[in-house]
C-alpha positions as CSV (number, residue, x, y, z in Angstrom):
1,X,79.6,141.5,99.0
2,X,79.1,145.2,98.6
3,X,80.7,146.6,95.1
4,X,81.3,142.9,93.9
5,X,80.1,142.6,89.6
6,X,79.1,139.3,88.9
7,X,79.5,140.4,85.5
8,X,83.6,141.7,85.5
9,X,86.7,140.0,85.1
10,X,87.5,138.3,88.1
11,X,90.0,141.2,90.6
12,X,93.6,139.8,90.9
13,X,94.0,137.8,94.1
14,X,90.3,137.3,94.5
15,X,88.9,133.9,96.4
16,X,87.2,131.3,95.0
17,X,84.9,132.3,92.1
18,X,86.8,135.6,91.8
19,X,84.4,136.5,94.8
20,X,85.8,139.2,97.7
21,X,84.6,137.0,100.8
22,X,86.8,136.7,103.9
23,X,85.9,133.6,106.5
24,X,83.4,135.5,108.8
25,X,81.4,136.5,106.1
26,X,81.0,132.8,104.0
27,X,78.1,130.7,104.7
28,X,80.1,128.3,103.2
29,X,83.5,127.5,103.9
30,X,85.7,125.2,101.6
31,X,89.0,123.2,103.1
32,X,91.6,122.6,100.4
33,X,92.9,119.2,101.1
34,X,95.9,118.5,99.1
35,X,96.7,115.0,99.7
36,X,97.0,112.2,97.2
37,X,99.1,109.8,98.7
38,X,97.2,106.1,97.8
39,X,95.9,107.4,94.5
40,X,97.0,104.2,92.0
41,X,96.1,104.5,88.7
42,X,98.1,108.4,88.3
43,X,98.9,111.0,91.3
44,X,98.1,114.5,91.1
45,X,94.9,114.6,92.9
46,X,96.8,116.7,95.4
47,X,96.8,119.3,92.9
48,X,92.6,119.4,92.9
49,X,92.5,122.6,95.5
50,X,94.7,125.1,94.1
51,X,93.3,124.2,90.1
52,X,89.7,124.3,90.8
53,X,90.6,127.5,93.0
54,X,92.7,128.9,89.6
55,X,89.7,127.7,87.2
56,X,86.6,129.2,89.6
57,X,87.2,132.2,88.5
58,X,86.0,131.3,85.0
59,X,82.9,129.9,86.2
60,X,79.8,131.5,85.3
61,X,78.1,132.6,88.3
62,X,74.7,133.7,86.8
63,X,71.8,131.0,88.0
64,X,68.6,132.2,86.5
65,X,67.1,129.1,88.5
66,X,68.2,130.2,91.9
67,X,69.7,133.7,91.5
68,X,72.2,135.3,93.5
69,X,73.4,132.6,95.6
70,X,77.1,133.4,95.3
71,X,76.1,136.5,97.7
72,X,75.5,134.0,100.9
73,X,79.6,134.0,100.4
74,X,81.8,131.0,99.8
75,X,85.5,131.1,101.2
76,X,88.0,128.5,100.5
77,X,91.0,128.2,103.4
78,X,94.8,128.8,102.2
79,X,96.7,125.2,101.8
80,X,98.4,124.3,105.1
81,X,101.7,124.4,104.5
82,X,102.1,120.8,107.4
83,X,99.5,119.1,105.4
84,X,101.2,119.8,102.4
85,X,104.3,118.4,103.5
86,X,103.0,115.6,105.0
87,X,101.3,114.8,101.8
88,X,104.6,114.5,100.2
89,X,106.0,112.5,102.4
90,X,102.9,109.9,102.7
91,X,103.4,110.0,99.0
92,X,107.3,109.2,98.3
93,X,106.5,106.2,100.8
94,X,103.4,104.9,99.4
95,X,104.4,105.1,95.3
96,X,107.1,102.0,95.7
97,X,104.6,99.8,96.8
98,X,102.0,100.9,94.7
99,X,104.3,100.6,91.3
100,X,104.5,96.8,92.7
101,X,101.1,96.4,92.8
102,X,100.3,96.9,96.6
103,X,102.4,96.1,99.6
104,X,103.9,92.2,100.5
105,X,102.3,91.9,104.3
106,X,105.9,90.0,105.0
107,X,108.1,92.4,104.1
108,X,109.5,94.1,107.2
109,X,110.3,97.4,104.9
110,X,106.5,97.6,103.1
111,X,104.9,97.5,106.6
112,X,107.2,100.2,107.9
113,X,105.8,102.6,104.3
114,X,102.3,101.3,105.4
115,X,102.4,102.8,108.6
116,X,103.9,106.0,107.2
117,X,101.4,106.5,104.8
118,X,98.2,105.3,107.4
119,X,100.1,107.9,109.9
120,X,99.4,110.2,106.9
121,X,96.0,109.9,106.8
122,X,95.0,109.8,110.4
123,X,96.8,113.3,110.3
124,X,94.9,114.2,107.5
125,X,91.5,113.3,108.9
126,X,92.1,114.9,112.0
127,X,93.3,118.2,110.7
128,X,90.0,117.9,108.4
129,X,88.1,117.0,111.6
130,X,89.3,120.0,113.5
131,X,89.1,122.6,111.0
132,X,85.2,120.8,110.1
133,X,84.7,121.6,113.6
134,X,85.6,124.8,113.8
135,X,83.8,125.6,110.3
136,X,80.5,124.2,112.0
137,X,80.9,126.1,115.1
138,X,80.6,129.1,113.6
139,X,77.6,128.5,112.0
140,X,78.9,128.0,108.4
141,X,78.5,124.9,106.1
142,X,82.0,122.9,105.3
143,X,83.4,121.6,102.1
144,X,86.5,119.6,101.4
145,X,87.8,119.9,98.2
146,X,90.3,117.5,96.6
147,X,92.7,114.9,97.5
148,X,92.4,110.8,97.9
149,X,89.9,108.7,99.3
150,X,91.2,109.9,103.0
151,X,90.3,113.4,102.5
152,X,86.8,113.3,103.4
153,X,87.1,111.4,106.2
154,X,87.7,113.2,109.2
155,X,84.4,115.4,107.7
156,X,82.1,112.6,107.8
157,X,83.2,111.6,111.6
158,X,82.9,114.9,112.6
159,X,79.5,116.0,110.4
160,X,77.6,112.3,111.8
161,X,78.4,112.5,115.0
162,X,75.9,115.2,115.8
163,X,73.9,115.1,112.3
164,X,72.1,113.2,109.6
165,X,74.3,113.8,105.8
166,X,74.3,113.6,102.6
167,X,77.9,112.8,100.8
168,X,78.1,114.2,96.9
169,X,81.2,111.9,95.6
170,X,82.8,112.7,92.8
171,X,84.9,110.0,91.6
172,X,85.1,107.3,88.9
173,X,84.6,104.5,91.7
174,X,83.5,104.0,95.0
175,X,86.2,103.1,96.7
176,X,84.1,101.7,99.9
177,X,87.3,99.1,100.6
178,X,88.4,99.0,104.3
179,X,91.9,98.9,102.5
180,X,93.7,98.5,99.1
181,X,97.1,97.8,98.2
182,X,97.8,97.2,102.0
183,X,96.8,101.2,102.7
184,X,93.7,101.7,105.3
């Protein structure tokens, strides 16, 4: 990160944390998942990737603990543009159901939303997988930032299939349900 001040203004433009790091150079490489489409109490969480993006470059990057770590480069991917639209479209189907309080398993019209939304995540956890996959062949440590309780999961798969882990979740429950609301 050659000419990069820690101590200036973020540049316009700039990645996460205002720092100048390009893919091949991050140890660390962060995949925006913007996907929300089962969150019940309030949506938005699709929102997560691009406002912590906006917000990093506020953060403070001095650590008098461990020093320069920001130099081993973080990166976080653009928003796919599929992912996004499928998040919208996992979402218009799921809020109905969810404003009733969860889907009616008898209702031919509530399964057919189910299935559109659980369609949703698979895609979701396999695009995660894949681009987990790539992250880890090149050497570089994944992170998935934002969305629902689907986001993460094509990262686990893919991270404990070869590895032990360790899972930092952030939330204000656990959410360890097989389903809610009729949504795997």
């Amino acid at each position: 990160m050659t000419g990069f001040d820690p101590n200036a203004a973020a540049a316009a433009g700039a990645g996460i944390f205002g720092l100048p790091c390009g893919r091949a150079d991050a140890e660390c490489v962060l995949v925006p998942v913007p996907f929300d489409a089962t969150t019940s109490y309030r949506d938005g969480a699709r929102f997560g990737p691009r406002a912590i993006l906006a917000a990093s470059v506020q953060v403070d990057l001095f650590d008098l603990q461990n020093g320069r770590v920001f130099e081993r480069g973080i990166h976080m991917l653009p928003e796919d543009p599929t992912l996004v639209e499928v998040a919208a479209s996992a979402r218009r189907a799921a809020e109905p159901l969810i404003e009733q309080g969860g889907a009616d398993r008898d209702d031919p019209a509530d399964r057919a939303a189910v299935a559109v939304v659980d369609a949703a995540s698979a895609q979701v956890a396999g695009f995660v997988e894949r681009e987990v996959a790539a992250i880890l062949a090149a050497g570089q440590v994944p992170g998935i930032v934002g969305g629902d309780h689907a986001s993460p999961l094509g990262a686990i798969r893919r991270v404990a299939r070869d590895r032990d882990l360790g899972i930092l979740h952030v939330d204000a429950h656990m959410d360890l349900r097989v389903a809610y609301e009729g949504f795997r």
